[in-house]
VEXGUKOL-614810 format. One record per residue (C-alpha): x, y, z; residue in three letters. Coordinates in pm, 1 decimal. Each point is the difference from the previous one (the first is absolute). Layout:
[r [X; Y; Z]; Ala] ...
//
This chain:
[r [3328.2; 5842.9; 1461.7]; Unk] [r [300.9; -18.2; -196.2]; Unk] [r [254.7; -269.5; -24.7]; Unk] [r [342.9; 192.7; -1.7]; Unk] [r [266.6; -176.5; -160.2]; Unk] [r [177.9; 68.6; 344.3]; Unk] [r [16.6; 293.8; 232.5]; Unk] [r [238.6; 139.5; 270.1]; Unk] [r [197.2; 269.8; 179.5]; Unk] [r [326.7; 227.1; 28.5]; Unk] [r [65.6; 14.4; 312.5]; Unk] [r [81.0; 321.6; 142.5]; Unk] [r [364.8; 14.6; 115.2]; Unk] [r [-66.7; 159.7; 324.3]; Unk] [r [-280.8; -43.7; 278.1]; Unk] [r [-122.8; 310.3; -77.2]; Unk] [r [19.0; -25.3; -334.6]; Unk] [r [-336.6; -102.4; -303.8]; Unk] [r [-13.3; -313.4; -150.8]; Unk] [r [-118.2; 21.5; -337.1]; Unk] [r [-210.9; -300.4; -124.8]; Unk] [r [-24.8; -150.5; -336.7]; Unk] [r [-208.6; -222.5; -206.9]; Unk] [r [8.8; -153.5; -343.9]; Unk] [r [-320.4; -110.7; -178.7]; Unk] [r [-42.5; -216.0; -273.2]; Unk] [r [-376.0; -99.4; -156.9]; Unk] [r [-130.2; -216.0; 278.9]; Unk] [r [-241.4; 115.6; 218.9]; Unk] [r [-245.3; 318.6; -65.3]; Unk] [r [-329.6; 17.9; -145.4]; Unk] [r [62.2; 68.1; -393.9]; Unk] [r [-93.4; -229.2; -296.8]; Unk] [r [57.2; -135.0; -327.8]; Unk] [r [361.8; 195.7; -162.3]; Unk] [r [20.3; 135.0; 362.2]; Unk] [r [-32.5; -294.6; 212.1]; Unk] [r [32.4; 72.9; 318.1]; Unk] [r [237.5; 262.8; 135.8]; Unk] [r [-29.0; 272.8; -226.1]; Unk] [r [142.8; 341.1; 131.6]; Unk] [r [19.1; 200.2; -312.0]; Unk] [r [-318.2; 262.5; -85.0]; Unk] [r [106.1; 79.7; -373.3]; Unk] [r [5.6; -353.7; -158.2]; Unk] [r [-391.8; -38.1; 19.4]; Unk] [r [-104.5; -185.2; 312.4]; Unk] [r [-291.0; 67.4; 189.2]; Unk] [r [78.0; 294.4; 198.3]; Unk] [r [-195.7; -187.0; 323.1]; Unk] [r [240.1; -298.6; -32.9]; Unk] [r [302.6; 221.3; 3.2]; Unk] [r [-92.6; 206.8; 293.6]; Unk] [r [-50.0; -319.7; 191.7]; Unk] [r [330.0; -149.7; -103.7]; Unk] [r [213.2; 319.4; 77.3]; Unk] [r [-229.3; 5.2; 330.6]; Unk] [r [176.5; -361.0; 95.7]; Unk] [r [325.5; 101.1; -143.0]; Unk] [r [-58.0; 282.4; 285.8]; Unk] [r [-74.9; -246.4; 251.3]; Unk] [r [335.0; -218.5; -67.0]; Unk] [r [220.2; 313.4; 151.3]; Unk] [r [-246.5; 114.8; 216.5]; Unk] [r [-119.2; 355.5; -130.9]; Unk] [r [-263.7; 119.2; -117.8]; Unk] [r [-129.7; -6.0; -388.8]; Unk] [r [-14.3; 405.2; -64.6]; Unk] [r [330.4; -29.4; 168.1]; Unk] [r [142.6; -186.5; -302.6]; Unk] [r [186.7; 199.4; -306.2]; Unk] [r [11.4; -176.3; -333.2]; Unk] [r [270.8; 67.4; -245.2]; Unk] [r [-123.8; 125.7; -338.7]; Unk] [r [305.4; -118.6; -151.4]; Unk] [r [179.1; 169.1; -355.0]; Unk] [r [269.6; -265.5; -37.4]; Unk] [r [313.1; 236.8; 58.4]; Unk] [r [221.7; 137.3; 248.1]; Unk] [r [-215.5; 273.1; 199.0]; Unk] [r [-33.7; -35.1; 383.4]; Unk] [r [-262.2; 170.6; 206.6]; Unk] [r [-24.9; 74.8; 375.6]; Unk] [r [-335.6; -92.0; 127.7]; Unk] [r [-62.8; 212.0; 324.5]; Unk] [r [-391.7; -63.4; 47.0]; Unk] [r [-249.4; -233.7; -128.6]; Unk] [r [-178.8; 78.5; -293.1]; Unk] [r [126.6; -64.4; -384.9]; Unk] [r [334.3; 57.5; -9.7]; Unk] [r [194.3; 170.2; -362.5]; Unk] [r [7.9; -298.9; -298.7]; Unk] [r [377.5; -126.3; 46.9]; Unk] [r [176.6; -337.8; 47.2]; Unk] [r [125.4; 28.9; 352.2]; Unk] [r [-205.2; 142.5; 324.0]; Unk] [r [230.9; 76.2; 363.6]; Unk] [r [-182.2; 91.8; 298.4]; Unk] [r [164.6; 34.2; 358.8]; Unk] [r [-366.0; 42.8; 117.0]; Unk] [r [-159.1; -280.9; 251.8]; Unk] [r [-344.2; -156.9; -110.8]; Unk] [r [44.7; 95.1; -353.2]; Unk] [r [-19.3; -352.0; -229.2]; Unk] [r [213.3; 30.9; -318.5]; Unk] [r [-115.1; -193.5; -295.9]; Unk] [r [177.4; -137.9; -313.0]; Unk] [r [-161.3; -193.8; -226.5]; Unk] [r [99.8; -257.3; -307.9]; Unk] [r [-113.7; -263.2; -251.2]; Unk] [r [348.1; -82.4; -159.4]; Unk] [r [210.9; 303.1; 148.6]; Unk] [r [189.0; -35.7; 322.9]; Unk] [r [-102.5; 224.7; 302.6]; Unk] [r [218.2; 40.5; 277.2]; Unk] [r [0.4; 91.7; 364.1]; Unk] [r [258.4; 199.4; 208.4]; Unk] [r [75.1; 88.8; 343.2]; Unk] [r [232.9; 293.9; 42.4]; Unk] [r [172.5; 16.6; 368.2]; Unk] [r [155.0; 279.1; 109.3]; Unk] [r [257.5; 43.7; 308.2]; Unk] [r [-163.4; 276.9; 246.6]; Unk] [r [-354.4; -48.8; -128.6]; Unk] [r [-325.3; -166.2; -110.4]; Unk] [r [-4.5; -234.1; -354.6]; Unk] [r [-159.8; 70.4; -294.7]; Unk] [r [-129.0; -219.4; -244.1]; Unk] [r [-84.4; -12.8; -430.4]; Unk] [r [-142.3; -184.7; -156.4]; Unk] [r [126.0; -43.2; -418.2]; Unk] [r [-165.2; -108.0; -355.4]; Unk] [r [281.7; -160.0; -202.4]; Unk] [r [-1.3; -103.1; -367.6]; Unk] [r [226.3; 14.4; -273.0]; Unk] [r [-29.0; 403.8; -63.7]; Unk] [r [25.6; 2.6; 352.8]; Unk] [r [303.2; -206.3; 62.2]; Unk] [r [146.4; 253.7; -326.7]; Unk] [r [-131.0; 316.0; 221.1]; Unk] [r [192.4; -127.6; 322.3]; Unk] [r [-330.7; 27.6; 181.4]; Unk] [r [112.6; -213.7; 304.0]; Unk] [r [362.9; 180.0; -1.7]; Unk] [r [-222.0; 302.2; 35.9]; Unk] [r [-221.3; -128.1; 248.3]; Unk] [r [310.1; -31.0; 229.1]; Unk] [r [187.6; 304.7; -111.3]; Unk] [r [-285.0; 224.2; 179.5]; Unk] [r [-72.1; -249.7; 271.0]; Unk] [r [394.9; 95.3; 71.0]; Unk] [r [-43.7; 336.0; -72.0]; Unk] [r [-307.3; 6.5; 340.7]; Unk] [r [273.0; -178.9; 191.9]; Unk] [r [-28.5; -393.8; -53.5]; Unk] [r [336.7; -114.9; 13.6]; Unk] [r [-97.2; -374.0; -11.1]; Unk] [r [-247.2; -223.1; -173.3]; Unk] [r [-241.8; -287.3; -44.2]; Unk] [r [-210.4; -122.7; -257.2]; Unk] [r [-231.9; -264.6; -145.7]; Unk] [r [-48.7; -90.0; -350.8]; Unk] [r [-363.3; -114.9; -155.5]; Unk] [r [-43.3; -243.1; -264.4]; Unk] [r [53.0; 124.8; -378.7]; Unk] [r [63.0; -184.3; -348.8]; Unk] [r [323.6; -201.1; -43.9]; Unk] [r [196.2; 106.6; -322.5]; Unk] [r [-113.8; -343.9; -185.3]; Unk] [r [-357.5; 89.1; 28.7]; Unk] [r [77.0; 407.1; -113.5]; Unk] [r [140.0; -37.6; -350.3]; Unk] [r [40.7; 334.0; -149.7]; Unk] [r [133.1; 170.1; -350.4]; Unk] [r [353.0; 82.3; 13.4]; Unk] [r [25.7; 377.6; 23.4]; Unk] [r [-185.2; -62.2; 323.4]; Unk] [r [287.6; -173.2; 134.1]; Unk] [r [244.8; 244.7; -119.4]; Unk] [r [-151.6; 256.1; 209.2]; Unk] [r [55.3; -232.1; 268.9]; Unk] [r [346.1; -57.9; -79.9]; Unk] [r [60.5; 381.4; -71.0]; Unk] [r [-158.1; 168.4; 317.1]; Unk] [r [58.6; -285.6; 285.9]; Unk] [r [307.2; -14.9; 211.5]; Unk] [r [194.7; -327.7; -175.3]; Unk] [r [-69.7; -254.2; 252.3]; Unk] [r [-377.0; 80.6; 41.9]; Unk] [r [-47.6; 12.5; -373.3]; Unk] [r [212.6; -342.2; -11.5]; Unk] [r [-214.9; -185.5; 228.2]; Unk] [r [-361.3; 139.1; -135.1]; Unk] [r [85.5; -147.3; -353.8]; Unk] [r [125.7; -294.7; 109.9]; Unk] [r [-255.1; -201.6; -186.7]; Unk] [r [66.1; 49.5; -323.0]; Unk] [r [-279.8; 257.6; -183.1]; Unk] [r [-134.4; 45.3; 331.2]; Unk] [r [-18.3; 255.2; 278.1]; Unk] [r [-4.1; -114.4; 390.6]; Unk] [r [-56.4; 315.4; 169.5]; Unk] [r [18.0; -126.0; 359.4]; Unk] [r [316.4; -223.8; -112.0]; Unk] [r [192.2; 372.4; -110.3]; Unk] [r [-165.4; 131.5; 342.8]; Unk] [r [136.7; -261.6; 232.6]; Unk] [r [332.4; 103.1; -122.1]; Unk] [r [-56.8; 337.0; 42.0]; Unk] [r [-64.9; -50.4; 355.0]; Unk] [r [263.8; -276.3; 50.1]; Unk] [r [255.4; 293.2; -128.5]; Unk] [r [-129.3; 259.6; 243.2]; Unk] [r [-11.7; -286.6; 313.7]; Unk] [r [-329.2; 32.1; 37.6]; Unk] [r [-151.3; -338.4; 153.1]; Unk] [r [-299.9; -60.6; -141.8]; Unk] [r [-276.7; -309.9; -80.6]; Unk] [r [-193.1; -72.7; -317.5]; Unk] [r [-333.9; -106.9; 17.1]; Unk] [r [-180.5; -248.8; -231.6]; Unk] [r [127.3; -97.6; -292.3]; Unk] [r [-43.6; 112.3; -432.5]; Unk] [r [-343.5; 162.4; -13.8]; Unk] [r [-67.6; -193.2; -392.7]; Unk] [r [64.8; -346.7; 169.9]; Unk] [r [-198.2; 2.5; 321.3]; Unk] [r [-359.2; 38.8; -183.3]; Unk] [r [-162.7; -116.7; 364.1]; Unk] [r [170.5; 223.0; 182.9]; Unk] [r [88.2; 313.4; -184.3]; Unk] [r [-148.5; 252.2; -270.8]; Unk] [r [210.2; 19.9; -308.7]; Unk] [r [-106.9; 311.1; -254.1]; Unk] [r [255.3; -211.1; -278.0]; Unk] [r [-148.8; -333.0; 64.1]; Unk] [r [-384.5; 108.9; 33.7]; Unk] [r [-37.9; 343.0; -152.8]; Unk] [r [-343.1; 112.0; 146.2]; Unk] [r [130.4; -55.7; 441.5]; Unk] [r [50.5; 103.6; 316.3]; Unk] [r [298.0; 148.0; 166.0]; Unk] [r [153.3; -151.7; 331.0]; Unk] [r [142.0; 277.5; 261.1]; Unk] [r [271.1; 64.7; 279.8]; Unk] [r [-125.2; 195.2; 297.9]; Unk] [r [227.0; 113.0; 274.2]; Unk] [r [-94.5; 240.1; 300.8]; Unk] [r [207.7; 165.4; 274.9]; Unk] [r [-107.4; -114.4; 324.0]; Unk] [r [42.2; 155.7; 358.9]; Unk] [r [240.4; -176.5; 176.2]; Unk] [r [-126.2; -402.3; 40.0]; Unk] [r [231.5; -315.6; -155.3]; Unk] [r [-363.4; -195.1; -4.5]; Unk] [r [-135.2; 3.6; -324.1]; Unk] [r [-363.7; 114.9; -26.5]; Unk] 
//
């Protein structure tokens, strides 16, 4: 069993309409030990491959599908999106969409944000995504992306929830790094991710992004470096595990699973 760090729905807009269902995990919960105490969900950072079955098998549970009916990002840290239409390993990129039902999206992090989105569109069913965020990310426009070809399959409205990630104070980094941020972010994203000074808060520059856009949206959990209990941190701890983001369409229900 894992302990999400909370869990929930979009609720479909019409009767007839899915709900898509959501859940944030932290480390609490799951079967994993030592560096990967307890929710691991990650299968390249060198966990026992029978403890991270069993944890993605309860991260599963917590929206109500199936495990082989999860996809897990292989993330590349920039801008691509890819449009998951069956189970199975989907291309390496930093943002999955789906408009199928039953299909689990997963993003996962240990210091970089992940993101979940729910696309509504006027005349018919929602779609969801599900988004890996850091700093090349936030430079690549990944989550403008994300919504630019959620718009361009019809969503004409939006949701989202935001995952725990490291706070600017806790992410120091050398200064050409935070020229790139200043060079290739819109001015008011770039302006509130280095608002700490020498540091980069990716979720801070992505709450403005979505603020801009009026997109309402929820962050979950707080800076990744500072919650040792609760959350993997790949900056504080090196050698980790990596927290995820699930979402899943849902036929039409407003009870969560």
């Amino acid at each position: 069993m894992i302990l999400p760090l909370a869990s929930g729905v979009f609720p479909s807009l019409a009767p007839s309409d899915r709900s898509a269902f959501w859940a944030v995990t932290g480390r609490l919960g799951g079967v994993s030990a030592g560096a990967f105490s307890s929710a691991n969900l990650a299968d390249h950072v060198g966990d026992q491959s029978v403890h991270v079955d069993s944890n993605r098998a309860a991260l599963a549970a917590l929206v109500g599908v199936e495990q082989p009916n999860l996809v897990v990002m292989t993330p590349v840290h920039g801008g691509d999106v890819a449009v998951v239409r069956s189970t199975g390993v989907a291309q390496p990129a930093d943002s999955l969409v789906t408009e199928e039902v039953g299909i689990g999206l997963v993003a996962l992090g240990a210091d970089c944000a992940t993101i979940g989105l729910c696309g509504y569109r006027e005349d018919r069913q929602p779609m969801i995504a599900v988004v890996h965020c850091g700093w090349k990310g936030l430079c690549a426009d990944v989550l403008g992306n994300t919504v630019k070809t959620m718009s361009e399959l019809g969503a004409a409205t939006f949701r989202a929830i935001l995952g725990p990630a490291i706070c600017g104070n806790c992410y120091p980094v050398p200064e050409d790094r935070l020229q790139q941020v200043r060079d290739r972010c819109r001015s008011d994203v770039a302006a509130a991710a280095l608002g700490s000074a020498g540091g980069i808060d990716v979720r801070a520059g992505l709450e403005v992004w979505l603020t801009e856009c009026e997109i309402p949206f929820e962050s979950v959990g707080g800076c990744t470096s500072e919650s040792s209990r609760e959350l993997f941190s790949y900056r504080r701890d090196g050698r980790t595990g990596r927290q995820g983001l699930v979402l899943v369409l849902k036929e039409s229900t407003n009870a969560a699973p």
